[in-house]
Backbone as CSV, one residue per row, in Angstrom:
resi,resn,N_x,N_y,N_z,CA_x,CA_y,CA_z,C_x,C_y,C_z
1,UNK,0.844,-1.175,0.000,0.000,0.000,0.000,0.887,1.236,0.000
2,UNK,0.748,2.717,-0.955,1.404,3.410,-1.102,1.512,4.171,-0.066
3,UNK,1.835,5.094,0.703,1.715,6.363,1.276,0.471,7.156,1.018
4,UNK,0.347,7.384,0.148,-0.941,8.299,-0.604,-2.223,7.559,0.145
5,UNK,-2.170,5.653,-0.204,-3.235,5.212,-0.087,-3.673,5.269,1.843
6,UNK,-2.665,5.348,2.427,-3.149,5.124,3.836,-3.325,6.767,4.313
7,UNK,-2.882,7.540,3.426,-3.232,8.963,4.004,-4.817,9.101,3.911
8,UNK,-5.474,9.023,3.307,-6.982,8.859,3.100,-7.428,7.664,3.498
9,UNK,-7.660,7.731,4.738,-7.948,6.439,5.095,-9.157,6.738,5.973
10,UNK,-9.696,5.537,6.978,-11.150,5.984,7.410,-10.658,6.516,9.422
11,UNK,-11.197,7.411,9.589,-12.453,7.958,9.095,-12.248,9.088,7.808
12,UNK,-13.289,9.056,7.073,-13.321,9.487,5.425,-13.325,11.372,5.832
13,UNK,-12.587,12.362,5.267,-13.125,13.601,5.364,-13.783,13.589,4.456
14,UNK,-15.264,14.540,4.142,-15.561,15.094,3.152,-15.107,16.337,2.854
15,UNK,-15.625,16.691,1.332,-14.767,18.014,0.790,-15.834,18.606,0.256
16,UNK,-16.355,19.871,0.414,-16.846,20.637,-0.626,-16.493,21.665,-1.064
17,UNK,-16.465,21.693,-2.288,-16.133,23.088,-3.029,-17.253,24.291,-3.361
18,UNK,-17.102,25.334,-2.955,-17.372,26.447,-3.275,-17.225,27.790,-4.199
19,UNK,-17.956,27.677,-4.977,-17.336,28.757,-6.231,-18.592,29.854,-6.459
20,UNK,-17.969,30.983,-6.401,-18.719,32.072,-6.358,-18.698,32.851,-7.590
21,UNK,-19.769,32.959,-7.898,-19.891,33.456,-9.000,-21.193,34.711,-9.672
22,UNK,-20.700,35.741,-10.163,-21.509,36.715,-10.594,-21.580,37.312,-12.269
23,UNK,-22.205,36.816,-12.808,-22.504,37.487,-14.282,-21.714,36.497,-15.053
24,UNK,-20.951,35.527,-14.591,-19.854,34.953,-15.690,-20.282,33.414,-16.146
25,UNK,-20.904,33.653,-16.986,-21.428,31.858,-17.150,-20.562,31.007,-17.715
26,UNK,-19.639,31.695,-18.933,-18.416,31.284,-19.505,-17.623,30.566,-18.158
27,UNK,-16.954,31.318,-17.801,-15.720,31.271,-16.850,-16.272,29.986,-15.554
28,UNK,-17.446,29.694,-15.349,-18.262,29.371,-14.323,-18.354,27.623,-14.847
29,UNK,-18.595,27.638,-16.428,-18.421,25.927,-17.054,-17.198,25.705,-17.330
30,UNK,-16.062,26.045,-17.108,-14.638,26.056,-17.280,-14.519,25.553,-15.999
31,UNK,-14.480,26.281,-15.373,-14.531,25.856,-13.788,-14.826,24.487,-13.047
32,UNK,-15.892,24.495,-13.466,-16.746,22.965,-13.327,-16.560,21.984,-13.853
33,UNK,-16.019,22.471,-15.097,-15.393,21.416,-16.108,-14.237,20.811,-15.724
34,UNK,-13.791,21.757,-14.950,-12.186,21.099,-14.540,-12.072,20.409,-12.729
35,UNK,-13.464,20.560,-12.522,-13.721,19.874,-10.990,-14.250,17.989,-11.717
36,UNK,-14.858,18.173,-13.379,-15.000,16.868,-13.166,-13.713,15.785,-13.449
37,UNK,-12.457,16.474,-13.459,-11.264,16.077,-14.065,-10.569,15.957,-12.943
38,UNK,-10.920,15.682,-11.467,-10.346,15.744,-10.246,-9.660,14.746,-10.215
39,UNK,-8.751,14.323,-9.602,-8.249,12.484,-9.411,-8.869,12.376,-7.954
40,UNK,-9.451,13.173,-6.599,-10.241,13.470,-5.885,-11.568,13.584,-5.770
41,UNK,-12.449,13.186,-6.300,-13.771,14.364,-6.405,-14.370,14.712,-5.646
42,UNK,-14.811,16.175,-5.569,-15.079,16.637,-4.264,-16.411,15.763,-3.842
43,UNK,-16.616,15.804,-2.994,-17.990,15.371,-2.302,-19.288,16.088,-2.346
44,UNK,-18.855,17.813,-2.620,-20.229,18.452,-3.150,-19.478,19.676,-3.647
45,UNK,-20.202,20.335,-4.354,-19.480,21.529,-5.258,-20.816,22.756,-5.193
46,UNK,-20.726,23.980,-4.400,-21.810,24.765,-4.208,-21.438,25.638,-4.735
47,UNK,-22.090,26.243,-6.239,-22.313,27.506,-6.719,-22.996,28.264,-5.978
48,UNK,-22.380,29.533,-5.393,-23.017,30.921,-5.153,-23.409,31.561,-6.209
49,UNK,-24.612,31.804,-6.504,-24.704,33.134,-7.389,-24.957,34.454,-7.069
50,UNK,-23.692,34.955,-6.989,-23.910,36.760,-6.230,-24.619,37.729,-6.943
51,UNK,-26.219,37.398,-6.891,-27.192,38.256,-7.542,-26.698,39.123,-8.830
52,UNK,-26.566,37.906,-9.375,-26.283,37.565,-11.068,-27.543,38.658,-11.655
53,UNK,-27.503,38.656,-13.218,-28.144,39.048,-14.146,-28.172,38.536,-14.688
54,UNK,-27.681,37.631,-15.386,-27.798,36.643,-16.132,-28.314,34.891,-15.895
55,UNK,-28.779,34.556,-16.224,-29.029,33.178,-16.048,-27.546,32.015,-16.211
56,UNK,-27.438,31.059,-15.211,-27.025,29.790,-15.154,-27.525,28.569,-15.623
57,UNK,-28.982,28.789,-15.661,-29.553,27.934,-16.407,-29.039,27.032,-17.094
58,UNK,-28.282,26.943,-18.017,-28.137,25.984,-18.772,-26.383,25.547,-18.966
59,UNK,-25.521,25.948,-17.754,-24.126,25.509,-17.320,-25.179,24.612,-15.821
60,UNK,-25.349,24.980,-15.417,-25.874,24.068,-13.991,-26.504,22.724,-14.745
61,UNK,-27.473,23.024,-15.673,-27.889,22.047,-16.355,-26.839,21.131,-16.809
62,UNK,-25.686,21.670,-17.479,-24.796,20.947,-18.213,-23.807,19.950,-17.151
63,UNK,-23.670,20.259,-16.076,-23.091,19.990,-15.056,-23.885,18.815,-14.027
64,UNK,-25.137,18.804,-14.098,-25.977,18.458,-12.731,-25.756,17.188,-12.619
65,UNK,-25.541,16.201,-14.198,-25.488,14.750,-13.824,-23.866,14.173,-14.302
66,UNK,-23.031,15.243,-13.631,-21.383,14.978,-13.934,-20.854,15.392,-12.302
67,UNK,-21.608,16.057,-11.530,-20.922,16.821,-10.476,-22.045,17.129,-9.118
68,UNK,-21.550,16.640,-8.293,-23.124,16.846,-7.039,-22.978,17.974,-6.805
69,UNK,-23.927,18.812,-7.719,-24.169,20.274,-7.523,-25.221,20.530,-6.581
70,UNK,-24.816,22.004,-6.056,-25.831,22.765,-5.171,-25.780,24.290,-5.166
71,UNK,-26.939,24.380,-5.824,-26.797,26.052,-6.238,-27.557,26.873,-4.890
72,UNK,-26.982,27.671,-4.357,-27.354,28.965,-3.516,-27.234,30.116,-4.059
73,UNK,-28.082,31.487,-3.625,-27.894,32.566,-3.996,-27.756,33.421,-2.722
74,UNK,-26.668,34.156,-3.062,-26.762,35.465,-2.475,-27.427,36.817,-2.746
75,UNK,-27.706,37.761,-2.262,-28.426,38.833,-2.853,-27.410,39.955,-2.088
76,UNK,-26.565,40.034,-1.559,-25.619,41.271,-0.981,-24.416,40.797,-1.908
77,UNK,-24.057,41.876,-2.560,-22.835,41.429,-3.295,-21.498,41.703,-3.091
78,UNK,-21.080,40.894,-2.938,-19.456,41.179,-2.614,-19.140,39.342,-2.185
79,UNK,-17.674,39.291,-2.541,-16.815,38.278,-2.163,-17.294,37.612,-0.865
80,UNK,-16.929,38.216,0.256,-17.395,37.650,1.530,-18.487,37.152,2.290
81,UNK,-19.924,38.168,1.351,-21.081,37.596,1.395,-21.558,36.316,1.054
82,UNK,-20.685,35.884,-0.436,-20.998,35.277,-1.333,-20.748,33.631,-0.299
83,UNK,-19.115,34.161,0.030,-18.275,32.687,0.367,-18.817,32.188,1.665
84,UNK,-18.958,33.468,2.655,-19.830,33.118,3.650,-21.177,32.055,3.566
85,UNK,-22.301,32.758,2.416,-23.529,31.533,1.966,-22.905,30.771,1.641
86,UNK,-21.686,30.434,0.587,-21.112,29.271,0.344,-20.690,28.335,1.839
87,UNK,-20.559,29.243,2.591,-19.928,27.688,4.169,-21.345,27.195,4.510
88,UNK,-22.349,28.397,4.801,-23.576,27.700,5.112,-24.344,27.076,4.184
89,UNK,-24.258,27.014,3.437,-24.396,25.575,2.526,-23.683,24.352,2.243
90,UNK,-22.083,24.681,2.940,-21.909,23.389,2.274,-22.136,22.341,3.543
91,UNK,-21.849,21.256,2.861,-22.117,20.343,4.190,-20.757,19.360,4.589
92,UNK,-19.574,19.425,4.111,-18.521,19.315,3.840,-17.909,19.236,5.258
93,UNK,-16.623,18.151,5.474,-15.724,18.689,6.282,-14.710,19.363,6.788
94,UNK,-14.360,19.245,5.143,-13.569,20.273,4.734,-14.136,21.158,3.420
95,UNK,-13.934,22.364,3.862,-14.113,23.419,2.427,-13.368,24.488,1.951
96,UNK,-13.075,24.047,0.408,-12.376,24.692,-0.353,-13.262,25.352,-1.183
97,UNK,-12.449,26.623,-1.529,-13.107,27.727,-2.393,-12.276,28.005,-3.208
98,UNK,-12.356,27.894,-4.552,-12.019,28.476,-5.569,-12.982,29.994,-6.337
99,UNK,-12.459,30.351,-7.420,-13.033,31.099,-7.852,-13.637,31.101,-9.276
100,UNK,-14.698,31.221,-10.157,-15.374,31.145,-10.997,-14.456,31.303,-12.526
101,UNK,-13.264,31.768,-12.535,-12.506,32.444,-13.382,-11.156,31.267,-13.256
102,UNK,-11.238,30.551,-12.370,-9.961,29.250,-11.569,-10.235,28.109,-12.581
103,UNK,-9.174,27.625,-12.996,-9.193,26.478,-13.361,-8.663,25.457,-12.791
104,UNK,-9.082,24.594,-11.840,-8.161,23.736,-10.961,-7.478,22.890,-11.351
105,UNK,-6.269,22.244,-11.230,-5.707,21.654,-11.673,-6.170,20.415,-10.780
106,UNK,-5.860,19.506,-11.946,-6.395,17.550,-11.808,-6.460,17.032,-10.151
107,UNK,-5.446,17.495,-9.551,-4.873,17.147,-8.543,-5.233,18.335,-7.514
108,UNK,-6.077,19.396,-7.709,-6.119,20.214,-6.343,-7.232,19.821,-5.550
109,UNK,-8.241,19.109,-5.327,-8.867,18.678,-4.847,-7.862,17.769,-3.756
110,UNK,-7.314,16.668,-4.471,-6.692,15.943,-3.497,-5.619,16.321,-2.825
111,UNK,-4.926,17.172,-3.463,-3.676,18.145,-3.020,-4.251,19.318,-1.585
112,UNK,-5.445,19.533,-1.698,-5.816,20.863,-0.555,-6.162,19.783,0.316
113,UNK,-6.685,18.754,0.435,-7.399,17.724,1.473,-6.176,16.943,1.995
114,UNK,-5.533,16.791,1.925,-4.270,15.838,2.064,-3.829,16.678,3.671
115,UNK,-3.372,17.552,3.784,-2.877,18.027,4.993,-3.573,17.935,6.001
116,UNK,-5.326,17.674,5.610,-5.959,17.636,7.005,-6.188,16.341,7.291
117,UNK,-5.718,15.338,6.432,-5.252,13.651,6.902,-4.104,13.383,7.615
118,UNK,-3.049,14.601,7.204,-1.688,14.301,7.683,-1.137,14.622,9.385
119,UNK,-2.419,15.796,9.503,-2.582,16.726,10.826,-3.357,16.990,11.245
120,UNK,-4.060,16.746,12.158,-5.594,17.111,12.579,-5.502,18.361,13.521
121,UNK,-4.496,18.862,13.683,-4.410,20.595,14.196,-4.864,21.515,12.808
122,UNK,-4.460,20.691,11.365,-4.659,22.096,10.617,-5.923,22.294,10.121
123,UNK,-5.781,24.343,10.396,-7.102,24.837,10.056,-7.570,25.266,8.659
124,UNK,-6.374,25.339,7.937,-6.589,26.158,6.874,-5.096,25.860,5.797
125,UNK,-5.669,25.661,4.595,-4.215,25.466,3.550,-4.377,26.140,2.623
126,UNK,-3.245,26.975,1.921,-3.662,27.646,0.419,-2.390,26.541,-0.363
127,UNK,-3.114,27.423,-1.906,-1.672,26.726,-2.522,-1.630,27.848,-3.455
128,UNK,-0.414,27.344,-4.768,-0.026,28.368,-5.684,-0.959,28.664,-6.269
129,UNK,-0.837,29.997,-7.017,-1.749,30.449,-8.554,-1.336,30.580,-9.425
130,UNK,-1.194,29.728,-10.183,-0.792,29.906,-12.013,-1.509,30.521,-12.395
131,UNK,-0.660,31.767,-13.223,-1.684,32.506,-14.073,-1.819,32.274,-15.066
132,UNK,-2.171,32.091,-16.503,-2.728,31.728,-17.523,-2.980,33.610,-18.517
133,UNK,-3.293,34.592,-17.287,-3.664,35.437,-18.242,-2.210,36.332,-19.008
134,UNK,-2.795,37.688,-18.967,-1.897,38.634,-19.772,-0.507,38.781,-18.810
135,UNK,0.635,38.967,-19.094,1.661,39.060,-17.937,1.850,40.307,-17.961
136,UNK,1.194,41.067,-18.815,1.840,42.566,-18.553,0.492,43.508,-18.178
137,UNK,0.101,42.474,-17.779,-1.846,43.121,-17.107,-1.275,43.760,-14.983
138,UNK,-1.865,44.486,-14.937,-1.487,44.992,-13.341,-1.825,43.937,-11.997
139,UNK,-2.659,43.365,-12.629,-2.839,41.988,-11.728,-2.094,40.824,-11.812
140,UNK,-1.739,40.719,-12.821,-0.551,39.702,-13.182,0.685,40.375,-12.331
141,UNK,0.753,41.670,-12.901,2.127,41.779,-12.207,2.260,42.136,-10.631
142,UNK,0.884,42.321,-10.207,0.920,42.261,-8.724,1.467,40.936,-8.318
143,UNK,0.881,40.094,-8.550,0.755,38.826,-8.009,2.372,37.888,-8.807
144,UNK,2.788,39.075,-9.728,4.582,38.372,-10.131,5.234,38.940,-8.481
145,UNK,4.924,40.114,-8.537,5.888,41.106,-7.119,5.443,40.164,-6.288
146,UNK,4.258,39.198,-5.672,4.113,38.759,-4.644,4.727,37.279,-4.019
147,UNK,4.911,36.637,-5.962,5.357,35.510,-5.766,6.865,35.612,-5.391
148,UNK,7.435,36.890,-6.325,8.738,36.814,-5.566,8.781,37.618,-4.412
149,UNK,8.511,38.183,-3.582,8.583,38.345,-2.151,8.770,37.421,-1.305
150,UNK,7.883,36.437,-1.449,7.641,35.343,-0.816,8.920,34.456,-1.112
151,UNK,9.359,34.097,-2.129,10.718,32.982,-2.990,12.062,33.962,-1.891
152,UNK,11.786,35.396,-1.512,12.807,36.265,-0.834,12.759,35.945,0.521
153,UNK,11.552,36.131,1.124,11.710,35.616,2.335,11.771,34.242,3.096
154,UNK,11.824,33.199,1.626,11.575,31.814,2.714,13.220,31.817,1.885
């Protein structure tokens, strides 16, 4: 038996994911698309919709019999509102939040859950962000200045 296999062992955590999302239906089936490509799969996956204008309709549809979806809405908009309805919905033991615009990679599901098998003190794990977009966009290059800060101080 590998390492990997006895790290997930019983008792089972569950995982749910949380993704918040406002106006972006594109960015929102990308998203989802890449939760059904998990080598993990989460245990439940809760769309927020932060009092959208647009309809989901037919990405939730596309999704419903690939992914145990659960759609909530928020009606106060902002980030914290959103992620907040996202905890009280999920039913999870552990919960991860990504973002609507995120594409997770194969392995982050099982990669964010892994530390709370390894340690039952930990409260909370992040990991890296690959960016994908423009590199000479101001958010890109925030988040270049941040990665190397960090590569400076450890």
């Amino acid at each position: 038996m590998s390492a990997d296999e006895t790290i997930f062992s019983e008792p089972r955590l569950t995982a749910s994911v949380v993704i918040v999302t406002r106006n972006r239906p594109g960015p929102l089936a990308r998203a989802l698309d890449a939760l059904t490509r998990q080598t993990l799969a989460p245990d439940e996956v809760v769309v927020v919709d932060n009092n959208s204008t647009v309809s989901y309709a037919n990405v939730i549809d596309r999704f419903t019999g690939q992914l145990p979806l659960k759609v909530a809405s928020e009606a106060e908009v902002g980030i914290p509102f959103a992620r907040n309805r996202g905890i009280r919905e999920s039913s999870g033991d552990i919960v991860l939040f990504t973002d609507d615009d995120c594409v997770p990679e194969p392995q982050w599901v099982e990669e964010m859950v892994r530390p709370f098998y390894r340690d039952p003190h930990i409260g909370a794990v992040g990991g890296p962000l690959i960016s994908v977009g423009d590199p000479d966009s101001l958010v890109e290059r925030f988040y270049a200045a941040e990665r190397e800060a960090a590569r400076r101080d450890h």
